[in-house]
Gaussian input, Z-matrix of N, CA and C with variables (Angstrom, degrees):
# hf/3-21g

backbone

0 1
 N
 C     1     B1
 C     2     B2     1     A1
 N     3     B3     2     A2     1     D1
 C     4     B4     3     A3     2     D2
 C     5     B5     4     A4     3     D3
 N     6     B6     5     A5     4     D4
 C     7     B7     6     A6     5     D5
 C     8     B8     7     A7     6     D6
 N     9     B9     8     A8     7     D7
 C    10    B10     9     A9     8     D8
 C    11    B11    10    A10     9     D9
 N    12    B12    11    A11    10    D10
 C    13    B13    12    A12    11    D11
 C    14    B14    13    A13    12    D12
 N    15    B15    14    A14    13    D13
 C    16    B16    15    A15    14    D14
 C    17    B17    16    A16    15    D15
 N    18    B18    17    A17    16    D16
 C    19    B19    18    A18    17    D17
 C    20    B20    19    A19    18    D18
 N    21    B21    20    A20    19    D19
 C    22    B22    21    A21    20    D20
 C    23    B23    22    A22    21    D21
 N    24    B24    23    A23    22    D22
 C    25    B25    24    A24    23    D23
 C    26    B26    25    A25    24    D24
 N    27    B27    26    A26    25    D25
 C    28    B28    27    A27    26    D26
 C    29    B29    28    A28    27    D27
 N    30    B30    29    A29    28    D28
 C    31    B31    30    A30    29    D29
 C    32    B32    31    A31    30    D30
 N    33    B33    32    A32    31    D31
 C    34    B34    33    A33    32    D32
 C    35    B35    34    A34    33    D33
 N    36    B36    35    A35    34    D34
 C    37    B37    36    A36    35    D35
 C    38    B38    37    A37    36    D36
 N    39    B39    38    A38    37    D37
 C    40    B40    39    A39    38    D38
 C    41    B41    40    A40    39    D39
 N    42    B42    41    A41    40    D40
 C    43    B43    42    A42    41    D41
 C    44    B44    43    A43    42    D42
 N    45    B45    44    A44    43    D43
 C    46    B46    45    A45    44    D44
 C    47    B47    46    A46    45    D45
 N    48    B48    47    A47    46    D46
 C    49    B49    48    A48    47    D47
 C    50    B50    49    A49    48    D48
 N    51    B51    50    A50    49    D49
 C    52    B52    51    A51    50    D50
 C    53    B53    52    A52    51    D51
 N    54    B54    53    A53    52    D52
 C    55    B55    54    A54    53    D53
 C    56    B56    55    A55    54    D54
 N    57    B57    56    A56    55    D55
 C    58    B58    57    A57    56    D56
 C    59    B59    58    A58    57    D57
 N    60    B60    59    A59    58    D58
 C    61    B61    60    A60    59    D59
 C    62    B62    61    A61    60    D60
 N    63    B63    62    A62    61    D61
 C    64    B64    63    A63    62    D62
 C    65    B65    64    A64    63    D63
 N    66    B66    65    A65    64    D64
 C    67    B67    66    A66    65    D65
 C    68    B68    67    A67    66    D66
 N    69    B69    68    A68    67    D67
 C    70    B70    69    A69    68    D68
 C    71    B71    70    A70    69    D69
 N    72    B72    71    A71    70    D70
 C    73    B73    72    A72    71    D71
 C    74    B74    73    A73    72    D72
 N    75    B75    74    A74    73    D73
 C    76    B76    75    A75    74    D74
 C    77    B77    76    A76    75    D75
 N    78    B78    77    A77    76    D76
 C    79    B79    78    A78    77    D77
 C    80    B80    79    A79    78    D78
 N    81    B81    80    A80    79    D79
 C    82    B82    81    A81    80    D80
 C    83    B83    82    A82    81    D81
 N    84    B84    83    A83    82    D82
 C    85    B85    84    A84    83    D83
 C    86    B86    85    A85    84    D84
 N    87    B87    86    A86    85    D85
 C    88    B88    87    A87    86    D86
 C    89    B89    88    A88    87    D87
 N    90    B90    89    A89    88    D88
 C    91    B91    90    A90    89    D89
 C    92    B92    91    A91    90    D90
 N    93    B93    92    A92    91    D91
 C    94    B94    93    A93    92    D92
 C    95    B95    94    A94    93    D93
 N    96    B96    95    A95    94    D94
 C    97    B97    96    A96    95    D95
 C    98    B98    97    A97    96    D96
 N    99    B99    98    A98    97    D97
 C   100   B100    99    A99    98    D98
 C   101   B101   100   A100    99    D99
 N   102   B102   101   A101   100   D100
 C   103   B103   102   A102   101   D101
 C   104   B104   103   A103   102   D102
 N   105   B105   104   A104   103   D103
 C   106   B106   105   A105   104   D104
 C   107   B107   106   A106   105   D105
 N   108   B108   107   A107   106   D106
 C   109   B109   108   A108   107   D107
 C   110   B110   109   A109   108   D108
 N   111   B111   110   A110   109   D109
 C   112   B112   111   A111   110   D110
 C   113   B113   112   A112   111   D111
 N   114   B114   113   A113   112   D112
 C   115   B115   114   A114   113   D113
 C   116   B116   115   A115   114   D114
 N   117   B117   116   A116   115   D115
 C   118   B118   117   A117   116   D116
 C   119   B119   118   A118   117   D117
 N   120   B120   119   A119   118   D118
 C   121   B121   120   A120   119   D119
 C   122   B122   121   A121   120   D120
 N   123   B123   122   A122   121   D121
 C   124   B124   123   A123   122   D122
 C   125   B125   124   A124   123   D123
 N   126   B126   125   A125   124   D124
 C   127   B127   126   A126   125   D125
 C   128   B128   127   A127   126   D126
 N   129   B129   128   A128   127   D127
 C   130   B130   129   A129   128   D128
 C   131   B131   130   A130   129   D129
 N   132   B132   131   A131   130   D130
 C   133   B133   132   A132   131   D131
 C   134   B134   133   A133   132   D132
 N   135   B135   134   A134   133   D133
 C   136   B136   135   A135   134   D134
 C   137   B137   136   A136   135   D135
 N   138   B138   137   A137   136   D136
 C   139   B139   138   A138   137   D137
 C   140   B140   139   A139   138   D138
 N   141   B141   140   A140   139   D139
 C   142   B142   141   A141   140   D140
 C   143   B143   142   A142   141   D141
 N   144   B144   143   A143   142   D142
 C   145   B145   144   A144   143   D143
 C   146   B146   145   A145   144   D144
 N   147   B147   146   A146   145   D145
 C   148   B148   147   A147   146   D146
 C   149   B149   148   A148   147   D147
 N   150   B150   149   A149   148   D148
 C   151   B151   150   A150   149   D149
 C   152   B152   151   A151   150   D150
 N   153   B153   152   A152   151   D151
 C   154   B154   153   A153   152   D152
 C   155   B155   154   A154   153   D153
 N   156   B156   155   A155   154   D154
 C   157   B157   156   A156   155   D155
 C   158   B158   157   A157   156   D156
 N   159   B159   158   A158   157   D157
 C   160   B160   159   A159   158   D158
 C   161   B161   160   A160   159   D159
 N   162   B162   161   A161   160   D160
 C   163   B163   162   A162   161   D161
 C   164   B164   163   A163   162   D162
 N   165   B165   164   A164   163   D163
 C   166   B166   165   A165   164   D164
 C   167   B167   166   A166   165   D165
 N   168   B168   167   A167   166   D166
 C   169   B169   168   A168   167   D167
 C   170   B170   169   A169   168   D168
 N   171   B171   170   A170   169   D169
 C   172   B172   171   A171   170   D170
 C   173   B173   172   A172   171   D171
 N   174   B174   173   A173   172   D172
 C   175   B175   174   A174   173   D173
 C   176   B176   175   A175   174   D174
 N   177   B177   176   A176   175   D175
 C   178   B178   177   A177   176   D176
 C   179   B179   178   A178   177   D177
 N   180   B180   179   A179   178   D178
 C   181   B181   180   A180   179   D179
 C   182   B182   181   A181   180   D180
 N   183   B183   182   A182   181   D181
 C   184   B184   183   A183   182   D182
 C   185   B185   184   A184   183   D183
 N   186   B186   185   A185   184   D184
 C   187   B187   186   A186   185   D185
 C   188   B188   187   A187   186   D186
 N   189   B189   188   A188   187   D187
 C   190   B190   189   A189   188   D188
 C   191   B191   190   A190   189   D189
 N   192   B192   191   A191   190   D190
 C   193   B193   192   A192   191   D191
 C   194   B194   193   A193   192   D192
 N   195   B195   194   A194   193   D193
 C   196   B196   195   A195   194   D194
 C   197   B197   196   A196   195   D195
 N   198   B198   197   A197   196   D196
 C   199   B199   198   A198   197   D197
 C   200   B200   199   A199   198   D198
 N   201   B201   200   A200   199   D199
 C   202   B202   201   A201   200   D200
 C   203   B203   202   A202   201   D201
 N   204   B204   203   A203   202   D202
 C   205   B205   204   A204   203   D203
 C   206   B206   205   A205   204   D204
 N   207   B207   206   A206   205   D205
 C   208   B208   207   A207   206   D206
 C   209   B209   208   A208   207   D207
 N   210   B210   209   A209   208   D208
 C   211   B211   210   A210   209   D209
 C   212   B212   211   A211   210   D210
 N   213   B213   212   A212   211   D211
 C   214   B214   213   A213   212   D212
 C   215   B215   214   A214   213   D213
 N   216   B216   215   A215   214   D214
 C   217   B217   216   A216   215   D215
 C   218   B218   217   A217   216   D216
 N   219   B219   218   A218   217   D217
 C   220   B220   219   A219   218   D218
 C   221   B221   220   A220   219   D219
 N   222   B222   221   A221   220   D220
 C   223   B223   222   A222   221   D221
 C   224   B224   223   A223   222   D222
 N   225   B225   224   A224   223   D223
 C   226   B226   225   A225   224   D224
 C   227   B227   226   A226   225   D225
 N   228   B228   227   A227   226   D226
 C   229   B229   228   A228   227   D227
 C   230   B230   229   A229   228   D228
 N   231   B231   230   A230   229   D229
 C   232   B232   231   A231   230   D230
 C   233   B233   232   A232   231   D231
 N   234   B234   233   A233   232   D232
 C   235   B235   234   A234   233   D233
 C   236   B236   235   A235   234   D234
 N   237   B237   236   A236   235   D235
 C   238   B238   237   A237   236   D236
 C   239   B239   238   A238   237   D237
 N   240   B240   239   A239   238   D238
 C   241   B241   240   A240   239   D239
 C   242   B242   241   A241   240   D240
 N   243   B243   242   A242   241   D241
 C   244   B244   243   A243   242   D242
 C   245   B245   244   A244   243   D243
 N   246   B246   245   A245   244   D244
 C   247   B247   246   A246   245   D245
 C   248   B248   247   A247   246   D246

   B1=1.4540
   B2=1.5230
   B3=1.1370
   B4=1.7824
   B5=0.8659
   B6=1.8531
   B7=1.4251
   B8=1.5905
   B9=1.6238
   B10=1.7972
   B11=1.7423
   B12=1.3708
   B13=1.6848
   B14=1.5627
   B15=1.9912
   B16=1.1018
   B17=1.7747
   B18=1.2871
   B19=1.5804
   B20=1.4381
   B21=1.6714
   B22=1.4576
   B23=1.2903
   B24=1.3274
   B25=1.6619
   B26=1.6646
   B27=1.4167
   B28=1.0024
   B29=1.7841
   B30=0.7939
   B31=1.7172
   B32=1.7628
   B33=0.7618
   B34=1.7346
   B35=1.1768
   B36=1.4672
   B37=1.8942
   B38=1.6612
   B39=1.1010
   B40=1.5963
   B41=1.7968
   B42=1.5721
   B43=2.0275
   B44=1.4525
   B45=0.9735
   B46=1.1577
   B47=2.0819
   B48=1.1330
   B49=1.6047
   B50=1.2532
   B51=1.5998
   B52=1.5101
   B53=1.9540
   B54=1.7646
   B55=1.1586
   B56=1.7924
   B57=0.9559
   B58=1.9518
   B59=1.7297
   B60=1.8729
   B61=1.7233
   B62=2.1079
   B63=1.2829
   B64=1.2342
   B65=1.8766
   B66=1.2112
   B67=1.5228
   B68=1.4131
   B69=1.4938
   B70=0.9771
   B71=1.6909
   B72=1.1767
   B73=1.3323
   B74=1.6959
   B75=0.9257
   B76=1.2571
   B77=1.8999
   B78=1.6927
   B79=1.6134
   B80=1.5661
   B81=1.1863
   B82=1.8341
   B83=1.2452
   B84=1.3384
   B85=1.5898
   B86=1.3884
   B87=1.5700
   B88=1.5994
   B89=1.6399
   B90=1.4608
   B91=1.1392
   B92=1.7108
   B93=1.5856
   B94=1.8503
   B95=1.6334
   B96=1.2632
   B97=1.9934
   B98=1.6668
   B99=1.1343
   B100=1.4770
   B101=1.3476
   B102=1.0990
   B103=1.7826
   B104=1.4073
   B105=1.2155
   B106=1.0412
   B107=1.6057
   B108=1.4063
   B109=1.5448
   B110=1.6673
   B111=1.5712
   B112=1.8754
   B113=1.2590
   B114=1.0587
   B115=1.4950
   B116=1.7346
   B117=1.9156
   B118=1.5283
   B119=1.6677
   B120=1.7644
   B121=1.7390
   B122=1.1077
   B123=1.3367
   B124=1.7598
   B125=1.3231
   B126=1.3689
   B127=1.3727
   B128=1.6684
   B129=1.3752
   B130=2.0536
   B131=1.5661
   B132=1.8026
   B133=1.2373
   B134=1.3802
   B135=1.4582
   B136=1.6822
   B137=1.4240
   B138=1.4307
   B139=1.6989
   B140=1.3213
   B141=1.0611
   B142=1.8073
   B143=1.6422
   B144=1.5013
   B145=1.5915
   B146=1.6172
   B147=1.6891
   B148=0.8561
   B149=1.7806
   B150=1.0139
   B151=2.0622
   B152=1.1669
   B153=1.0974
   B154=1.6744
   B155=1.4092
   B156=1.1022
   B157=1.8588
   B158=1.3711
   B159=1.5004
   B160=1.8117
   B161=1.3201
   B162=1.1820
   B163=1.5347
   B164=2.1113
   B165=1.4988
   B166=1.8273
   B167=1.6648
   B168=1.3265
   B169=1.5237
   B170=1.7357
   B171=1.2581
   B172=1.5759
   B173=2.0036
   B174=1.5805
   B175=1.1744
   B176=1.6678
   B177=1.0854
   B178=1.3891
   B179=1.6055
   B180=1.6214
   B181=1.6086
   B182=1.2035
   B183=1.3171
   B184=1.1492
   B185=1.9049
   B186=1.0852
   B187=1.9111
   B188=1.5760
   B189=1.3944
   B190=2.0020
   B191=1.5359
   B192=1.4040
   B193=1.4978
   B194=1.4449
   B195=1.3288
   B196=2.0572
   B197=1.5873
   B198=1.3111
   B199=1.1819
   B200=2.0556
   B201=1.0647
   B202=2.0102
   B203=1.2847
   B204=1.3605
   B205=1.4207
   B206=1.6989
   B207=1.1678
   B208=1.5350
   B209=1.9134
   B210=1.3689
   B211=1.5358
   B212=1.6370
   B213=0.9362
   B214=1.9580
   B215=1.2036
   B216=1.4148
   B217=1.8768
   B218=1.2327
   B219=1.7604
   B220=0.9359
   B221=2.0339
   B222=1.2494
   B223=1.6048
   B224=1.1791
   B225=2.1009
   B226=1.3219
   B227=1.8528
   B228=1.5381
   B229=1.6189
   B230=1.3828
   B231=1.4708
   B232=1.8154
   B233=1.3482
   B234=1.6988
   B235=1.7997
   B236=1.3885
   B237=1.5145
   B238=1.4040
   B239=1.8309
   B240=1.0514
   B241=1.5450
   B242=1.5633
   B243=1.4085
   B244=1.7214
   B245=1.6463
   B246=1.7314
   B247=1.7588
   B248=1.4092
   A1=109.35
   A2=107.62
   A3=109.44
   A4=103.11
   A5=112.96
   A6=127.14
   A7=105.83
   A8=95.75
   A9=107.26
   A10=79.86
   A11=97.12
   A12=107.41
   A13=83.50
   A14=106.82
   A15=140.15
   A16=108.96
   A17=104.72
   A18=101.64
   A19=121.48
   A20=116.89
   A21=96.91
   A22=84.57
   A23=104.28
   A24=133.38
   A25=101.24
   A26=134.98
   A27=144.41
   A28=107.34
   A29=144.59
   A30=169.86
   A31=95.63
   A32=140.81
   A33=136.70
   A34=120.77
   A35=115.30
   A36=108.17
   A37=101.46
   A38=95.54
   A39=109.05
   A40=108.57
   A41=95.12
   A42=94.18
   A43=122.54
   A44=141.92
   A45=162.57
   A46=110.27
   A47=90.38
   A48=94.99
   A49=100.35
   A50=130.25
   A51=119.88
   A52=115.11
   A53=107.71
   A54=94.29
   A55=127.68
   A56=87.84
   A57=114.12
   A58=110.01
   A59=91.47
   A60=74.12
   A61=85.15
   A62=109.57
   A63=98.47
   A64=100.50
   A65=111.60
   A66=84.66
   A67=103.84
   A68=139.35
   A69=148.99
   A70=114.71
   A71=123.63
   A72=110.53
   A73=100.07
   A74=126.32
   A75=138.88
   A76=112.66
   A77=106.85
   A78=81.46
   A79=99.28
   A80=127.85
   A81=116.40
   A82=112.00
   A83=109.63
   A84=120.33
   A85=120.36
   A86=87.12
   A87=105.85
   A88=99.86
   A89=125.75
   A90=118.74
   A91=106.81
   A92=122.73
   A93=125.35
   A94=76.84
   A95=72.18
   A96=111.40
   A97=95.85
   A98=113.30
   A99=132.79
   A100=110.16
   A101=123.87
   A102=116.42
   A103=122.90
   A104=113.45
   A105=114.87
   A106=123.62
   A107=116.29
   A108=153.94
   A109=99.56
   A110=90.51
   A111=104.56
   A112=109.57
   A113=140.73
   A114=132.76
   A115=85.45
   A116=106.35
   A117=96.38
   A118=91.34
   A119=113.45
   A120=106.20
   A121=123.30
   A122=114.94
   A123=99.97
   A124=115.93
   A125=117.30
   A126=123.14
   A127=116.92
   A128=69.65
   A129=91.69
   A130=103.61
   A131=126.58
   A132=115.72
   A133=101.96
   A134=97.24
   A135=119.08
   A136=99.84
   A137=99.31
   A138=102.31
   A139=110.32
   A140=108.89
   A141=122.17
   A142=104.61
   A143=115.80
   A144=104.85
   A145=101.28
   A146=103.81
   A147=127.81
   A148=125.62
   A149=138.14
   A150=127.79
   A151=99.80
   A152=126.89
   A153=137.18
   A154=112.56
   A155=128.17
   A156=140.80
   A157=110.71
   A158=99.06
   A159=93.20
   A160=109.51
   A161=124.29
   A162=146.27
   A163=98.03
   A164=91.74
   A165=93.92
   A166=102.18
   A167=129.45
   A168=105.63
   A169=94.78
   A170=99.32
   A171=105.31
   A172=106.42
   A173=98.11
   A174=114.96
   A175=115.98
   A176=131.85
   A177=122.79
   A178=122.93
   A179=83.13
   A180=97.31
   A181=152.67
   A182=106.95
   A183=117.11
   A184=124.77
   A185=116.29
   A186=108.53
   A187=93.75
   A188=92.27
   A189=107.25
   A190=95.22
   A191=135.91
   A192=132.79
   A193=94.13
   A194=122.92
   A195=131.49
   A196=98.48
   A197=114.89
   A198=115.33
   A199=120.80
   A200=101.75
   A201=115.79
   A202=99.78
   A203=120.48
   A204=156.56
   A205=96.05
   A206=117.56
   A207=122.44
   A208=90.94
   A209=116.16
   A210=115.34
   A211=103.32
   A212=110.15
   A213=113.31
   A214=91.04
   A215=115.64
   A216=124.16
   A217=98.49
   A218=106.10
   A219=90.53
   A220=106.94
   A221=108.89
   A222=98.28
   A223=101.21
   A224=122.20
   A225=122.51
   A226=83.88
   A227=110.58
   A228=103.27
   A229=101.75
   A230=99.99
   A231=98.69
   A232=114.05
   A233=109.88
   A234=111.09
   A235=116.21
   A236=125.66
   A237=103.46
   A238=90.03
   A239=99.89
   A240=119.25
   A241=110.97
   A242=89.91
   A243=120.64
   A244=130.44
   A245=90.33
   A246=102.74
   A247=108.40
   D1=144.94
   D2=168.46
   D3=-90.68
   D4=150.55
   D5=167.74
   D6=-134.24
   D7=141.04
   D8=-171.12
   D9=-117.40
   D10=150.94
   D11=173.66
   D12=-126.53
   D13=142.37
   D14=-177.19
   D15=-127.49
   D16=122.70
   D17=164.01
   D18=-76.72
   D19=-163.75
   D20=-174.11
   D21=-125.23
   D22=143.97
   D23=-165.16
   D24=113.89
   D25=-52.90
   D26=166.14
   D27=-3.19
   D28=144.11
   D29=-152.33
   D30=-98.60
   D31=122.79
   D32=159.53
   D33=-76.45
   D34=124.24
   D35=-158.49
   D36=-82.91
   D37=162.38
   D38=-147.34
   D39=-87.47
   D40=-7.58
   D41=149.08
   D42=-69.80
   D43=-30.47
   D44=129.20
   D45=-8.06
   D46=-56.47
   D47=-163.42
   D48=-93.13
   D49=134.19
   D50=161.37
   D51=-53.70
   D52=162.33
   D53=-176.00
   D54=-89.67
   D55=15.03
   D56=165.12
   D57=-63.75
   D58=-44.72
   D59=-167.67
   D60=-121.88
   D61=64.86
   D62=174.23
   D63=-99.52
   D64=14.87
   D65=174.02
   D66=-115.12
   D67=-3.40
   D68=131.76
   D69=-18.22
   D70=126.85
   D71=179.34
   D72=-113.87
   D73=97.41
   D74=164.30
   D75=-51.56
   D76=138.90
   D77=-179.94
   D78=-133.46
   D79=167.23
   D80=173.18
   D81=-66.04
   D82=165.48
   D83=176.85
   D84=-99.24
   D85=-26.60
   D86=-161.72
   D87=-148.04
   D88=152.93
   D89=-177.24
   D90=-73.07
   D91=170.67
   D92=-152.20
   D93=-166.14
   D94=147.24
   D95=160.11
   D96=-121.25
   D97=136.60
   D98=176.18
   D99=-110.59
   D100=89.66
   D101=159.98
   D102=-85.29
   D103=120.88
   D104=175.02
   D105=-107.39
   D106=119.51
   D107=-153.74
   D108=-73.43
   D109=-168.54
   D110=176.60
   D111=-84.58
   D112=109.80
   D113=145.80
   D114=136.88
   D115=-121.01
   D116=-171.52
   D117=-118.99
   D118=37.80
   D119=169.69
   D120=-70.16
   D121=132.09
   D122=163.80
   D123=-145.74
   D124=135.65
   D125=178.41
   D126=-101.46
   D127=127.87
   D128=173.10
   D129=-89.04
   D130=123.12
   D131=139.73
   D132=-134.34
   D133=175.76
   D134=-168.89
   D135=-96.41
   D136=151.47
   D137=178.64
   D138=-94.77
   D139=15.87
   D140=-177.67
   D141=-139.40
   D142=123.03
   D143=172.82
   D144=-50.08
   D145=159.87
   D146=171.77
   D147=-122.78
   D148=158.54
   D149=152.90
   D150=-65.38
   D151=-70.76
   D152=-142.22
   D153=-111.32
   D154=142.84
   D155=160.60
   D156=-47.65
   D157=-39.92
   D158=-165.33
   D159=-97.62
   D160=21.31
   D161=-168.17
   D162=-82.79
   D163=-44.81
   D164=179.94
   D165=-68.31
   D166=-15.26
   D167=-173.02
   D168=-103.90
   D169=169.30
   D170=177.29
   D171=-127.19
   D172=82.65
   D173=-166.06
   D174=-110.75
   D175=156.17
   D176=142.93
   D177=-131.91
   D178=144.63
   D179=-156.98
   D180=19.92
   D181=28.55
   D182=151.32
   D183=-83.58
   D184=103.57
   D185=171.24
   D186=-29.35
   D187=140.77
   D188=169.26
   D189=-87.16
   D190=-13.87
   D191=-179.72
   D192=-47.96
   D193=-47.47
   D194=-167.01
   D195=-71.32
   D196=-59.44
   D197=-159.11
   D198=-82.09
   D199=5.09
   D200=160.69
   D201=-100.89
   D202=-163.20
   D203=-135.70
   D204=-146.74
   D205=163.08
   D206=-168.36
   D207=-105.89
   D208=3.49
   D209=174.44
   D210=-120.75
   D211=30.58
   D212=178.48
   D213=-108.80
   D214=123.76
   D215=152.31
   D216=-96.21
   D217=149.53
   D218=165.57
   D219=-143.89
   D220=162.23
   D221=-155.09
   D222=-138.11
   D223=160.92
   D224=-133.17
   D225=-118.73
   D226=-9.25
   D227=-164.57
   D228=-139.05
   D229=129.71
   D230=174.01
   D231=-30.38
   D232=150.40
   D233=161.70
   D234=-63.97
   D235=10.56
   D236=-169.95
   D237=-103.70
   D238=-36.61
   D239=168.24
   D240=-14.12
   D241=-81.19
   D242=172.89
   D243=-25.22
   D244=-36.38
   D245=-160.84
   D246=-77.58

């Protein structure tokens, strides 16, 4: 899998976002490693644990459920965490 690392302020690339809200510029909250999977999956985690999913976007009130893709995971603990 490839992985892109994003800081926070950074722009959210626009596979990521459905194309409803692609003119919306969404930005991180927190810095992310992006792996990107088979087909059009891609996983978001933080390089810092987190509580919450919606903690990586820097949004207001909008649910991030609207503002991803129905193939975005997204996760509360670094991948190194995980292994």
């Amino acid at each position: 899998m490839d992985k892109i690392r994003y800081d926070a302020g950074d722009i959210v690339p626009e596979e990521v976002t459905p194309a409803s809200t692609s003119r919306v510029f969404m930005q991180f909250a927190v810095p992310v490693e992006i792996y990107y999977g088979f087909g059009r999956v891609v996983h978001i985690y933080p390089t810092e644990r987190i509580e919450d999913p919606t903690e990586i976007f820097a949004v207001d009130d909008t649910p991030v459920e609207l503002l991803v893709t129905d193939d975005v995971q997204l996760y509360t603990t670094p991948p190194d965490e995980l292994q």
